[in-house]
C-alpha positions, 0 to 999 in steps of 0.5 A, a space after each residue: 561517516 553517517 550513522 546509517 552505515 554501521 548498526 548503532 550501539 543500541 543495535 548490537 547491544 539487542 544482537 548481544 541480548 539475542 545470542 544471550 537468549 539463544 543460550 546459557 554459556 556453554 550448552 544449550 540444554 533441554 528447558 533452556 530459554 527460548 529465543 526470538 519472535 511469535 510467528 504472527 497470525 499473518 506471518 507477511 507483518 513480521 519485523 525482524 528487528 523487533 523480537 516478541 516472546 514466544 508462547 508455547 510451552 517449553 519444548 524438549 530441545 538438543 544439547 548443543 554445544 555453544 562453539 565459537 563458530 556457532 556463535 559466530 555465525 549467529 552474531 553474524 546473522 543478526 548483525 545483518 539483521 540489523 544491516 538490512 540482509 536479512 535474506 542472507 541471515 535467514 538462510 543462515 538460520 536455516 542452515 543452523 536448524 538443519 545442522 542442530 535440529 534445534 526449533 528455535 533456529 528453525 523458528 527464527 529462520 522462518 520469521 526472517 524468511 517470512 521478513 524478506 519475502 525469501 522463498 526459504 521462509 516455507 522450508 523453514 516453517 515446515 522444519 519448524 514444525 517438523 522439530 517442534 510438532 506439540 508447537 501450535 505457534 509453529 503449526 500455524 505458521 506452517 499452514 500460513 505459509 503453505 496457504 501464502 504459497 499456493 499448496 493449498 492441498 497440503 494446508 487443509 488436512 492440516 486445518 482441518 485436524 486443528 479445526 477437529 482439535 477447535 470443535 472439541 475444545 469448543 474454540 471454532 469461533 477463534 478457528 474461524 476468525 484466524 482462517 479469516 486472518 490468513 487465507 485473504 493472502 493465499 496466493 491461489 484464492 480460488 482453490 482456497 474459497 473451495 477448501 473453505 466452503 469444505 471446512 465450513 460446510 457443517 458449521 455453518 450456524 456460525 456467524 464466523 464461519 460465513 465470515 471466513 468464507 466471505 473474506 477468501 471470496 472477496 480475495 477470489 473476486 466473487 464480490 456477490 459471494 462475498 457480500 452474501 455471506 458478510 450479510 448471512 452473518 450479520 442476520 445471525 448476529 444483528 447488533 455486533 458492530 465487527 460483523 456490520 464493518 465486515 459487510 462493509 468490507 465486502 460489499 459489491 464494488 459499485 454504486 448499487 453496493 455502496 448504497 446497500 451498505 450504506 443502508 445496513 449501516 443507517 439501520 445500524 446507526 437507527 439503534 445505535 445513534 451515538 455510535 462516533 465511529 460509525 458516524 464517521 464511516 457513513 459520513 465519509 461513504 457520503 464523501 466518496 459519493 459526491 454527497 458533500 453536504 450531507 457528508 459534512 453534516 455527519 462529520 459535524 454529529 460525529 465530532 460533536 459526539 467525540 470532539 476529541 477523537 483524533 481520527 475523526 479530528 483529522 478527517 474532517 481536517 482532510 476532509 475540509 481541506 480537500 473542499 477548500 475550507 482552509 480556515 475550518 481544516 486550519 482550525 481544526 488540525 491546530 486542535 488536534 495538535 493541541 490533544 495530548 501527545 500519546 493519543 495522536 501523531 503530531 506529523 500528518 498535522 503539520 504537513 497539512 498545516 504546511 499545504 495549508 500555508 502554501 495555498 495561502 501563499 505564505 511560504 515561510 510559515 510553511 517551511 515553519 510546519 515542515 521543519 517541525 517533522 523531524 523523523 517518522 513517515 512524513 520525514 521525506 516528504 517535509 524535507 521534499 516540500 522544504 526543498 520545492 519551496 526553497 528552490 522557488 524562492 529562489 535558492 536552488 543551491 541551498 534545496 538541492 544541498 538539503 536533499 543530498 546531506 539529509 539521512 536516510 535510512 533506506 535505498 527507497 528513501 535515497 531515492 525518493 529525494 532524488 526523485 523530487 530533486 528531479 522534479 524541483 528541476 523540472 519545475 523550474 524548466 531545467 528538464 535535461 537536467 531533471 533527467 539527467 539527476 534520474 538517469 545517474 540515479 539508475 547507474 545505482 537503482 537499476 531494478 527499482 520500479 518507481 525510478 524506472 517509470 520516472 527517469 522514463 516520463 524524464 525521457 519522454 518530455 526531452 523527447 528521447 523516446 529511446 531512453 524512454 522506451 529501454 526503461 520502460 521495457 525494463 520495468 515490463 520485464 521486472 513487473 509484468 502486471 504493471 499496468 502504468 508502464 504499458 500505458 505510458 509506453 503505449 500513449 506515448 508512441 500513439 501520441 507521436 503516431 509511431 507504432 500505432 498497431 503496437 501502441 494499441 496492443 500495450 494499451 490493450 494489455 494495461 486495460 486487461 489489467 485495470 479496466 475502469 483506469 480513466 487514464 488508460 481508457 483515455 489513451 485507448 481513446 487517443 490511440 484509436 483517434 490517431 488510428 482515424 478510428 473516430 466512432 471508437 475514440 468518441 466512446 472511449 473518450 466519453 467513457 474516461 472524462 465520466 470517470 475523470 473530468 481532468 484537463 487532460 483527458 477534456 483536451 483529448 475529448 474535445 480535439 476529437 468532437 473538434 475534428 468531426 465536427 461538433 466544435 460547439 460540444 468541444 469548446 464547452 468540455 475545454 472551457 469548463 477544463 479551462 476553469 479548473 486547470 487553466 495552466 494544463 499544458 496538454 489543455 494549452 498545447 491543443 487549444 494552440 494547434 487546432 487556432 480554438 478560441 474558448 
């Protein structure tokens, strides 16, 4: 039996702890301890398993008569708290709260509401506040609520009566700076950035202020607002570092706005040289540009400011490794693991250190590093490479056992390890196989997303395109803005030249919804190639391989220059392609049909 299946003695002690808190024995009277957890300023990052301590002032809470069905069904609750069920113990919760009207059964139904994404969490954050109205925790959690699920019209007289209370008190800055907190996840920004311009329209000589407005506009997707008020704020308060990294935050997406907030960053950074973090910020704004010296020079200031800065360790390690410096990304993660322990995460560091041995051909000392990971984030993904490295050494039984008889603590997890089972299997040509470990998978994890769309790739390369298409369809039908499946649905049925008008239309819908995707630009390229449309796969085509000069998208370049006529052009786009990636199947696969010789 794994001790996954049962909560852990430490668990239930915490459950019992909870319903200790919940009540003295016998009754709970007014003034009695309140139990449970602070619905944060976002109320989307609650843990259920791991309480906080209320801050508001005592409430005058019911006498209740703690009865065994009662206590009962609270230790029910929080024993599937701990079991996972969290939903279900939130509507328990609730239920409670409706039967007693005592707020602390409503407050701990909106936090697991809130912890499962249940539509119950709204109803319970307005009992709440209904039970306790002198509680600001439970006010706020109402207006979040109310703005996390749309009904924008009902949170502004509420805002705008604490916005009154804030004024008063002389606390708009802190007004502003929750509203800032919380209307980014509203789910209709529009209305939102309309009910902010209104609450601020009479403080606008606060820099906090514009911030708010800034950060609802980036959620609307009005970047030039956003970036306009980010800047308004920082000419109100030049020198404050948070407002700087705010415009950063907001600027325009793009080349243009990426040079402007690079530029207010270097004026910044002129009266503030010695500013580590922020060094490292421009550094790595200059990465992402292409920029790679200049990039490495900043790293280099900001490690000299702060040599033992463990972030700043760590990206230049990434950083390094990413340009092919293994010696310096070695180096330097071995000094970061060499820091004390409570300023770092050992983890990351060693998985990189496990590439690194990989790239160096070194397989045993890599499966060194990969054991060192024992539990945390980068846990599966260890085992993950353990079992690749193991399998190509030759002992499939033994990488296969391992995924199987690892713990785990959560379905996605479990399916994760299945789905590197899949592709250890593929890797060593097994692709019926592959497909089948995936296949099976879904008799268990029908509904979930990642499996679907990689038992359906499966599918696709044994070419079994009705397996591929039923998956596919399914995660449509589940994920309607998923903009992978109408691709890969899409490409494929162009690729074997099936449907080409539905073809176009799914790649259609998957550019509506990511317009600057290369590979999707690519198979709109490819569709209107197998259409004969020559004039549009040219530009589209062109378009992807400026985005990402990938092997694949090259073949697909160079197949259309090839056709119509401009084989010099082609072969100079598939033997750049070929140096980078000479093993691309879709690279040799081309070459191969059309008889190109490079």
């Amino acid at each position: 039996m794994k001790n996954s299946e049962f909560p852990t003695l430490c668990a239930l002690r915490g459950v019992v702890i909870a319903v200790m808190a919940l009540a003295s024995p016998g009754t709970w009277a007014a003034g009695a301890s309140q139990p449970a957890v602070m619905i944060a300023q976002a109320p989307v990052q609650i843990n259920p398993h791991q309480p906080a301590r209320a801050s508001d002032p005592v409430e005058m809470l019911p006498e209740i008569e703690l009865t065994p069905q009662l206590l009962f069904r609270v230790l029910a609750s929080e024993i599937a708290v701990q079991r996972g069920d969290i939903a279900s113990a939130a509507l328990t919760y609730l239920g409670l709260a409706r039967e007693t009207r005592d707020p602390r059964f409503a407050h701990r139904a909106t936090e697991l509401g809130v912890a499962a994404r249940s539509p119950t969490a709204l109803e319970a954050g307005r009992l709440w506040h209904e039970l306790a109205p002198g509680s600001e925790q439970a006010a706020q959690a109402f207006e979040s609520l109310l703005l996390i699920d749309g009904e924008v019209a009902e949170a502004e007289p509420l805002l705008a009566s604490r916005q009154v209370k804030a004024r008063a008190a002389g606390k708009l800055n802190e007004f502003y700076a929750q509203l800032r907190r919380n209307l980014p996840a509203v789910r209709d920004p529009g209305a939102a950035l309309a009910m902010v311009r209104r609450l601020t329209a009479q403080d606008l000589e606060l820099a906090e202020a514009h911030l708010a407005i800034a950060a609802v506009a980036h959620a609307a997707k009005n970047p030039e607002l956003a970036e306009s008020e980010a800047v308004a704020a920082l000419r109100m308060q030049p020198e404050n570092r948070a407002t700087l990294l705010a415009t950063l935050v907001y600027s325009v997406p793009g080349k243009e706005g990426a040079e402007r907030a690079r530029q207010r960053l270097a004026d910044f950074l002129d009266r503030h040289p010695d500013d580590a973090e922020l060094w490292f910020i421009h550094a790595q704004s200059l990465a992402a540009d292409g920029q790679i010296e200049r990039a490495r020079d900043e790293f280099e200031r900001a490690m000299k400011l702060e040599p033992d800065n463990p972030r700043v360790l760590l990206t230049v390690a990434q950083f390094s490794y990413r340009n092919k410096d293994l010696e310096r990304a070695e180096q330097l993660l071995k000094r970061y693991l060499e820091l004390p322990g409570q300023t770092r995460s050992p983890d990351p560091a060693r998985m990189m250190l496990g590439l690194i041995a990989e790239d160096k051909e070194n397989p045993e000392q890599a499966l060194r590093w990969y054991e060192q990971v024992q539990s945390g984030e980068q846990f599966i993904s260890a085992v993950g490479r353990r079992a690749m490295l193991t399998a190509r050494m030759g002992r499939l039984g033994e990488a296969t056992e391992m995924l199987h008889t690892v713990a785990t603590t959560t379905s996605a997890e479990r399916v994760r390890l299945l789905t590197i089972e899949s592709e250890i299997l593929r890797e060593l040509g097994q692709q019926e196989a592959a497909f089948k470990v995936l296949d099976d998978a879904l008799l268990k994890y029908r509904d979930d997303h990642g499996l679907l769309y990689a038992q359906a790739m499966a599918a696709e390369r044994i070419n079994r395109i009705d397996a591929m298409e039923k998956s596919l369809r399914r995660l449509i039908s589940l994920d309607p803005r998923n903009a992978n499946a109408y691709n890969a649905l899409g490409y494929s049925l162009a690729d074997r030249n099936l449907r080409l008008g539905e073809a176009q239309k799914l790649v259609e819908q998957a550019l509506q919804l990511q317009p600057e995707s290369a590979h999707i630009i690519d198979s709109m390229g490819w569709v209107m190639f197998r259409r004969g449309q020559m004039e549009a796969a040219l530009r589209h085509l062109i378009k992807a391989y400026a985005l990402a000069p990938e092997a694949d998208i090259a073949a697909h370049l160079g197949e259309v220059l090839w056709v119509i006529g401009r084989k010099e052009e082609a072969r100079t786009i598939w033997r750049a392609a070929h140096r980078d990636d000479a093993d691309n199947q879709v690279l040799i696969e081309t070459l191969k049909r059309l008889g190109a010789k490079l």
